[in-house]
Jmol script that loads the backbone (N, CA, C; Angstrom):
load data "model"
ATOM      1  N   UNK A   1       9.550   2.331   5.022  1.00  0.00           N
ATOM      2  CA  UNK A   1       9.135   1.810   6.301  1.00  0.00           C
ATOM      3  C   UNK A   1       7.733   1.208   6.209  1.00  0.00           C
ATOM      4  N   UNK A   2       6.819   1.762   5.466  1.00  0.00           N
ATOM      5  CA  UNK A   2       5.709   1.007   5.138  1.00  0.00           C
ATOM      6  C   UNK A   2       5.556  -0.343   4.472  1.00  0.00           C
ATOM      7  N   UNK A   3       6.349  -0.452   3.304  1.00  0.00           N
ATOM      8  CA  UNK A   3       6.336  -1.914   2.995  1.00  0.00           C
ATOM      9  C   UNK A   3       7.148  -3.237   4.142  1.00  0.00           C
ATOM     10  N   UNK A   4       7.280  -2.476   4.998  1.00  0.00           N
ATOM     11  CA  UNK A   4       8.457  -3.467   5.862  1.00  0.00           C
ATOM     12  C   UNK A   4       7.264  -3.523   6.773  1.00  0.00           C
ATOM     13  N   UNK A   5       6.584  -2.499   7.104  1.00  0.00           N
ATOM     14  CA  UNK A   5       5.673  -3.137   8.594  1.00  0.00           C
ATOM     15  C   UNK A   5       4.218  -3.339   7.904  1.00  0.00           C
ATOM     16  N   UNK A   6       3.693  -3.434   6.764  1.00  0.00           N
ATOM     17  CA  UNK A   6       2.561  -3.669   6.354  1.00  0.00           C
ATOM     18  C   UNK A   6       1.955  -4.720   6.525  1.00  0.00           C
ATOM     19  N   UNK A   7       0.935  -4.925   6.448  1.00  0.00           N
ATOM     20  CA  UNK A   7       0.529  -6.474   6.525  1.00  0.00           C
ATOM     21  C   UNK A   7      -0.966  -6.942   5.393  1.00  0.00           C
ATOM     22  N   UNK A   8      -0.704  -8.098   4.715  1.00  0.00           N
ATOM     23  CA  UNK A   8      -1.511  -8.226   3.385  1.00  0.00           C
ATOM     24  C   UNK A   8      -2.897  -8.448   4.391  1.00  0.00           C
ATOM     25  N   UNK A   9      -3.960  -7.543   3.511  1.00  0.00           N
ATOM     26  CA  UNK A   9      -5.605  -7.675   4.016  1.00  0.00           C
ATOM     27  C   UNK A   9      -6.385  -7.556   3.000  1.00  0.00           C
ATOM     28  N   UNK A  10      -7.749  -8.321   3.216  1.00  0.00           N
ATOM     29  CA  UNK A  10      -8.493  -8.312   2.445  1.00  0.00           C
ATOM     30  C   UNK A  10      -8.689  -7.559   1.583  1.00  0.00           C
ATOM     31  N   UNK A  11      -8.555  -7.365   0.504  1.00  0.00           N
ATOM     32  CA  UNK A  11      -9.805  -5.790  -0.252  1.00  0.00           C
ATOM     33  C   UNK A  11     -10.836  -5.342  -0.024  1.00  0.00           C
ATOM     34  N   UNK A  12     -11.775  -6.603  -0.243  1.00  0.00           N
ATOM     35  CA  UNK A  12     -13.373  -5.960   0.275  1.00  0.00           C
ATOM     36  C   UNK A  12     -13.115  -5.624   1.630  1.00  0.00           C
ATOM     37  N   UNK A  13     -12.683  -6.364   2.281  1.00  0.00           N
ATOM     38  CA  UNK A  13     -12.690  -5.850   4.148  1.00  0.00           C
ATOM     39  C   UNK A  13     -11.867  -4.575   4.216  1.00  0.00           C
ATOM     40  N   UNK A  14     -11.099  -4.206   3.553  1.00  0.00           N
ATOM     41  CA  UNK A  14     -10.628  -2.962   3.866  1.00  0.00           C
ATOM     42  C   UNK A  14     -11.251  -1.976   3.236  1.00  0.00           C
ATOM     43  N   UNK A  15     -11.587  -2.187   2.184  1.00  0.00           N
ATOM     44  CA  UNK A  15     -12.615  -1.265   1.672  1.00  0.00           C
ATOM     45  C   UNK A  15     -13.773  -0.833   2.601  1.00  0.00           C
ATOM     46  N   UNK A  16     -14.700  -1.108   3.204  1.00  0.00           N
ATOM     47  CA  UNK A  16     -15.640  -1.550   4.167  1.00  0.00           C
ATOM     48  C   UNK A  16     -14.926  -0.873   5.221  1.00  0.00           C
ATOM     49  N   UNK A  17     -13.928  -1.125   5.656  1.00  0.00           N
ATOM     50  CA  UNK A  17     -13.326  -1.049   7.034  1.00  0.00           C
ATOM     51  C   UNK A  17     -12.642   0.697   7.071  1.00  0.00           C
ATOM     52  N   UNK A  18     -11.500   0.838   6.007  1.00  0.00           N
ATOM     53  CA  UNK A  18     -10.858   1.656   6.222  1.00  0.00           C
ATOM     54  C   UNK A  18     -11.248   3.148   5.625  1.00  0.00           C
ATOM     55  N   UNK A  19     -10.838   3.999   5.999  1.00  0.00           N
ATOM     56  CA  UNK A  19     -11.725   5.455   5.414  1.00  0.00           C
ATOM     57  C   UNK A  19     -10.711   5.555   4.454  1.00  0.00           C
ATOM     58  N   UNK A  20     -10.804   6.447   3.591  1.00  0.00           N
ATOM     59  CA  UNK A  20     -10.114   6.923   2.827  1.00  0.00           C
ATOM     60  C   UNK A  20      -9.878   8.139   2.486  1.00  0.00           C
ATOM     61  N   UNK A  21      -9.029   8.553   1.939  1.00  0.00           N
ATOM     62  CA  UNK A  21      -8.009  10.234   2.436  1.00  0.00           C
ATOM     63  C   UNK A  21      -7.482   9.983   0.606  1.00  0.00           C
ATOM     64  N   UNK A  22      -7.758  11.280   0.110  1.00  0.00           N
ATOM     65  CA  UNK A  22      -7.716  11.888  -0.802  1.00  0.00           C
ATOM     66  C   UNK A  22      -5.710  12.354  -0.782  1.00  0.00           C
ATOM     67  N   UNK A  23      -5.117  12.154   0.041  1.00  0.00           N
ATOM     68  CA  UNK A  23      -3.843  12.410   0.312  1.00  0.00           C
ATOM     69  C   UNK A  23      -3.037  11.390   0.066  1.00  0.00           C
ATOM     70  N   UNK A  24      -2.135  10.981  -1.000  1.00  0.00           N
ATOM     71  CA  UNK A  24      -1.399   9.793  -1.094  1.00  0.00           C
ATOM     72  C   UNK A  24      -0.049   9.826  -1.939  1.00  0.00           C
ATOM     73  N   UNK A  25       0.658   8.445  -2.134  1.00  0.00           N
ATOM     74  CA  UNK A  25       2.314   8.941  -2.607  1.00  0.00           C
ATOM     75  C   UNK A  25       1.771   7.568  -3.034  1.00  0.00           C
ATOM     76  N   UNK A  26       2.592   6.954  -4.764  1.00  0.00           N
ATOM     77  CA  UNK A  26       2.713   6.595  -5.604  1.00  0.00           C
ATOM     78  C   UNK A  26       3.983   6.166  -6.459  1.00  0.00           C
ATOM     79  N   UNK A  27       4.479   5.506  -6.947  1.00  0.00           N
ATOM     80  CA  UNK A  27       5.190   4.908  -7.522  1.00  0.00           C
ATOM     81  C   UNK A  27       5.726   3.926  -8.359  1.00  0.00           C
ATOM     82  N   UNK A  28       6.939   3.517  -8.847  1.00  0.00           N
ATOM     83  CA  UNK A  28       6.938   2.556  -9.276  1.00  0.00           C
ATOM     84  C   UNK A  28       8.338   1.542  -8.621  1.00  0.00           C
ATOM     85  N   UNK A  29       7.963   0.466  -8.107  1.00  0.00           N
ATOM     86  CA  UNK A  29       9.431  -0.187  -8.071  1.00  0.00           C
ATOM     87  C   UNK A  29       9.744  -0.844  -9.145  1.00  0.00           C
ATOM     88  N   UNK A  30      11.644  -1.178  -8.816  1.00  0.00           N
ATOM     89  CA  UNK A  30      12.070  -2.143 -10.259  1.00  0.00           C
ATOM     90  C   UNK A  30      12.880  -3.208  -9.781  1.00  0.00           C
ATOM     91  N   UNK A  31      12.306  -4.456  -9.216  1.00  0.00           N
ATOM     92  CA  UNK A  31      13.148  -5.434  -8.868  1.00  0.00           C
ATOM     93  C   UNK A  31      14.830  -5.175  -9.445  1.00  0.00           C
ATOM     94  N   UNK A  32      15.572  -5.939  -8.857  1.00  0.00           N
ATOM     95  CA  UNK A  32      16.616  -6.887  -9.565  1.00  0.00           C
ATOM     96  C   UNK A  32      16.634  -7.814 -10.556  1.00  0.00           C
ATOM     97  N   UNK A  33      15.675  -8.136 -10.864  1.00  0.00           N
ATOM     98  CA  UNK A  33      14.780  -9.363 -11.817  1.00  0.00           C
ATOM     99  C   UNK A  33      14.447  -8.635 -12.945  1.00  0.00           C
ATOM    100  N   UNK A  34      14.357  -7.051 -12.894  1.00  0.00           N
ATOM    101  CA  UNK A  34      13.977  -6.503 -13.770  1.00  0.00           C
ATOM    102  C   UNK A  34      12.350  -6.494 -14.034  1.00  0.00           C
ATOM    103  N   UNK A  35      11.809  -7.245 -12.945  1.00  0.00           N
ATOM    104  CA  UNK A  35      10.013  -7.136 -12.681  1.00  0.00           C
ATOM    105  C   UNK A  35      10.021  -5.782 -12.333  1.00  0.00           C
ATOM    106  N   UNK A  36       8.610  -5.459 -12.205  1.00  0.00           N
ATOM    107  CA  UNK A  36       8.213  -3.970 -12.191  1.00  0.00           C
ATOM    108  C   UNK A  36       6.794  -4.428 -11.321  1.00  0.00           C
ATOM    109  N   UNK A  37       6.427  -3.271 -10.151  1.00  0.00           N
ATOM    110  CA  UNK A  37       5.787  -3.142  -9.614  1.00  0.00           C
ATOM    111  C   UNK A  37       4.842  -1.622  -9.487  1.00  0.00           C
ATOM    112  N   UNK A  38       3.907  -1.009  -9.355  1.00  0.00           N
ATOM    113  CA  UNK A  38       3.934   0.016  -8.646  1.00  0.00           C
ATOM    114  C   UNK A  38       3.133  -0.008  -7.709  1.00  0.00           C
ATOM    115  N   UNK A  39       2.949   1.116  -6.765  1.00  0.00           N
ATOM    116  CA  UNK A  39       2.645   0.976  -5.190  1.00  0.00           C
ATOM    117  C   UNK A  39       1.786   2.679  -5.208  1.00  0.00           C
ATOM    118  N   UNK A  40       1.399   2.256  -3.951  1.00  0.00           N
ATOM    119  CA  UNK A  40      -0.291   3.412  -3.677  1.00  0.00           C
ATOM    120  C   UNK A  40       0.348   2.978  -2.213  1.00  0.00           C
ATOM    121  N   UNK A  41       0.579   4.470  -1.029  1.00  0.00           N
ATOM    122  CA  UNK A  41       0.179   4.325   0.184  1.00  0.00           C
ATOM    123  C   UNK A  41      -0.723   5.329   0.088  1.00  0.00           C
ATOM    124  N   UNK A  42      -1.564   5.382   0.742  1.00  0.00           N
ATOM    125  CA  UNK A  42      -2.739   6.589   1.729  1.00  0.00           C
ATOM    126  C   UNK A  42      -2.440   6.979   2.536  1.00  0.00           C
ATOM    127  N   UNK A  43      -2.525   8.466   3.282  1.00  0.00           N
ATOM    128  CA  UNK A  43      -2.338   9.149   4.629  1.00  0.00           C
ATOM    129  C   UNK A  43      -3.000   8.259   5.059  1.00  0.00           C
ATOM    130  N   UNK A  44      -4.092   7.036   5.697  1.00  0.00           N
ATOM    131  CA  UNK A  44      -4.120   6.840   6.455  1.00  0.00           C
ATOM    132  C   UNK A  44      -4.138   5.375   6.373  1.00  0.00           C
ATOM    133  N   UNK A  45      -2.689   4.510   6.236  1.00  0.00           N
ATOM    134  CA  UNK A  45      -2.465   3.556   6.876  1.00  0.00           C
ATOM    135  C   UNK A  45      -2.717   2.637   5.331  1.00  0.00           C
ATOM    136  N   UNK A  46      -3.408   2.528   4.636  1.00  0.00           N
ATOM    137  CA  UNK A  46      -3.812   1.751   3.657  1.00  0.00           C
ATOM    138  C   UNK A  46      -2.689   2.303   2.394  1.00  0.00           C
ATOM    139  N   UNK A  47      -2.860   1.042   1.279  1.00  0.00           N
ATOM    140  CA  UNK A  47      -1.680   0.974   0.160  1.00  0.00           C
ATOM    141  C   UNK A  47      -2.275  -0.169  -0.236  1.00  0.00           C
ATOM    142  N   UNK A  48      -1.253  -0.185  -1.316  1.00  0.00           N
ATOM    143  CA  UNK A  48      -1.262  -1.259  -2.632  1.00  0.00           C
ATOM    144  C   UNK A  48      -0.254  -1.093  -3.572  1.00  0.00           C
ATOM    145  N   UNK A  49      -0.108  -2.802  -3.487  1.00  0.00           N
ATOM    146  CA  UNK A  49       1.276  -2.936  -4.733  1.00  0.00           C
ATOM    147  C   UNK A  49       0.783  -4.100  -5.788  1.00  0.00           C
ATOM    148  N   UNK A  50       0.555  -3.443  -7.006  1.00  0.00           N
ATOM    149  CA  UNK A  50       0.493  -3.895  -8.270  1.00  0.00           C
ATOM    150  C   UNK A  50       1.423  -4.165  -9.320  1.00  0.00           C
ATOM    151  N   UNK A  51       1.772  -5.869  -8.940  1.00  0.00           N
ATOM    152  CA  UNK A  51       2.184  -6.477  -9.454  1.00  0.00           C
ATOM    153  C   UNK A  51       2.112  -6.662 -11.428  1.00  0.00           C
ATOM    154  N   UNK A  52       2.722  -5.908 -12.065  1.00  0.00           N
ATOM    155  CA  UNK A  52       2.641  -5.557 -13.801  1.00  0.00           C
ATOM    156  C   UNK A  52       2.451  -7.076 -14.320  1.00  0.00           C
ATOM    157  N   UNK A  53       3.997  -7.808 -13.365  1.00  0.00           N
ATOM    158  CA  UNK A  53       4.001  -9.169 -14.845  1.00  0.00           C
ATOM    159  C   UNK A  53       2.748 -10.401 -14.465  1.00  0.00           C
ATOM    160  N   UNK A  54       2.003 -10.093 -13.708  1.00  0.00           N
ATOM    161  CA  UNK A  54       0.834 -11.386 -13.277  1.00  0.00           C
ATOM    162  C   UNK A  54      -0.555 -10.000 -12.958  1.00  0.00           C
ATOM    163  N   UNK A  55      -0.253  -9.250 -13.178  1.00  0.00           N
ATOM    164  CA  UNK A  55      -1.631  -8.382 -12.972  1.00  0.00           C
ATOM    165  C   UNK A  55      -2.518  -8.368 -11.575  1.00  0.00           C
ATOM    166  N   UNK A  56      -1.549  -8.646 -10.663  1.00  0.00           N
ATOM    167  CA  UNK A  56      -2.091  -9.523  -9.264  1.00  0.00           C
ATOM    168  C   UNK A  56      -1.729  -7.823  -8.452  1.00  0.00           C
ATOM    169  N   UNK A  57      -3.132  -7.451  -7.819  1.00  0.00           N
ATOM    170  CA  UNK A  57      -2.975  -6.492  -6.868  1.00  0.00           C
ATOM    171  C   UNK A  57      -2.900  -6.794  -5.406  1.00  0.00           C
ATOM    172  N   UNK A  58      -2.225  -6.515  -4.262  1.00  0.00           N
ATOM    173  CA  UNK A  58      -2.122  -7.151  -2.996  1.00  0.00           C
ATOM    174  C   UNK A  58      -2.536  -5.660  -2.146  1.00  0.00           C
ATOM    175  N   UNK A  59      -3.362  -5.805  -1.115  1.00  0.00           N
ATOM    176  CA  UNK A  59      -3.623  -4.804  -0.717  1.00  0.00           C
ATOM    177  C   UNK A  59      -2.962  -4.787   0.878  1.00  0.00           C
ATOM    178  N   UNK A  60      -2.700  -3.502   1.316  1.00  0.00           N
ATOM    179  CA  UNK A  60      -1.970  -3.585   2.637  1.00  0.00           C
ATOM    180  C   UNK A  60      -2.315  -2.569   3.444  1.00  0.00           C
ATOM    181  N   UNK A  61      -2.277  -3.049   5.053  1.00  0.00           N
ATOM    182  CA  UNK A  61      -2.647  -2.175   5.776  1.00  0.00           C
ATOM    183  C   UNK A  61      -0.989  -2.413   6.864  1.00  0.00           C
ATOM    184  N   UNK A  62      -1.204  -1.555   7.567  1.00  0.00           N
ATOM    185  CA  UNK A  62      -0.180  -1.208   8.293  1.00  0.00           C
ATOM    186  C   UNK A  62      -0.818   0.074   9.506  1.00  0.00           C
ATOM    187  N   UNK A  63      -1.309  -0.656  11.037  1.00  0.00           N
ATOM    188  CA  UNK A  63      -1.421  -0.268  12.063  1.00  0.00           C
ATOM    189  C   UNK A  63      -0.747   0.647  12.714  1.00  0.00           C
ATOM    190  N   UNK A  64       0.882  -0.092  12.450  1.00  0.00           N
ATOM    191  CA  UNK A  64       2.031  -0.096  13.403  1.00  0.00           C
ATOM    192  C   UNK A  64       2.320   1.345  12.425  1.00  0.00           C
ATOM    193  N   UNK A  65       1.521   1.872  11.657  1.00  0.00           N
ATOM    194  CA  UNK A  65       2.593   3.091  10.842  1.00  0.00           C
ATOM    195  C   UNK A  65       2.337   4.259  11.580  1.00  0.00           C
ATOM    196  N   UNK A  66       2.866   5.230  12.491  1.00  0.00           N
ATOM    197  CA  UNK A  66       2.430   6.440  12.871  1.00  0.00           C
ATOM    198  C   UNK A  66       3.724   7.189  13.274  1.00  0.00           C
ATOM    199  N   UNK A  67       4.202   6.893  12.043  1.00  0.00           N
ATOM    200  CA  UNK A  67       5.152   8.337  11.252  1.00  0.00           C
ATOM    201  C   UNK A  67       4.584   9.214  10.351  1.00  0.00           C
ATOM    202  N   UNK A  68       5.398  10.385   9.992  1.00  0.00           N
ATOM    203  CA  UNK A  68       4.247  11.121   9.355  1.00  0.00           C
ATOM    204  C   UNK A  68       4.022  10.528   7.731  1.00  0.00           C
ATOM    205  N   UNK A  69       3.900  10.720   6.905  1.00  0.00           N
ATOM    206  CA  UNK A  69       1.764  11.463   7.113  1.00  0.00           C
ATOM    207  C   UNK A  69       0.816  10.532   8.236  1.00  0.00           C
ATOM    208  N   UNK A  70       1.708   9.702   8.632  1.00  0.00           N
ATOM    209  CA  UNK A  70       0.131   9.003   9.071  1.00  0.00           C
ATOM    210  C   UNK A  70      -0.416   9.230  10.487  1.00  0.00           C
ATOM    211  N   UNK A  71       0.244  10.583  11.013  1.00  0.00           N
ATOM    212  CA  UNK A  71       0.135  10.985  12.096  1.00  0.00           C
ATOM    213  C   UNK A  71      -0.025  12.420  12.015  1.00  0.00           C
ATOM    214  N   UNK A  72      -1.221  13.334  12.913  1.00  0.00           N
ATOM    215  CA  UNK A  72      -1.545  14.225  12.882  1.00  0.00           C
ATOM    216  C   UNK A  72      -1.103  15.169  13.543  1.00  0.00           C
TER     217      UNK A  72
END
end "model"
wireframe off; spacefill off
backbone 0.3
color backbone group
């Protein structure tokens, strides 16, 4: 549900902006393509998916998330 309602944001601005929580879930996806990704959400609202075959990190926030963890 997070990668579906996320939305791509700055790095530095979220860095700056968003707090950060020592609490998080991790992974790896595996396209159909056989590309490979892995992914970082945070308890609070922030993530990232790192792209392996271009080395390209996209950072994401997601407002709209307040299912749990991201709700107290």
């Amino acid at each position: 549900m997070f990668f579906a309602r996320a939305k791509v944001v700055d790095e530095l601005a979220a860095l700056h902006t968003l707090d950060a929580s020592e609490c998080y879930a991790y992974g790896v996806l595996k396209f159909a393509s056989d590309k490979k990704a892995q992914w970082f959400i945070g308890q609070l609202q922030e993530g990232w998916l790192y792209m392996e075959e271009n080395n390209t990190r996209t950072t994401l926030y997601c407002p709209a998330c307040t299912f749990k963890p991201f709700i107290y």
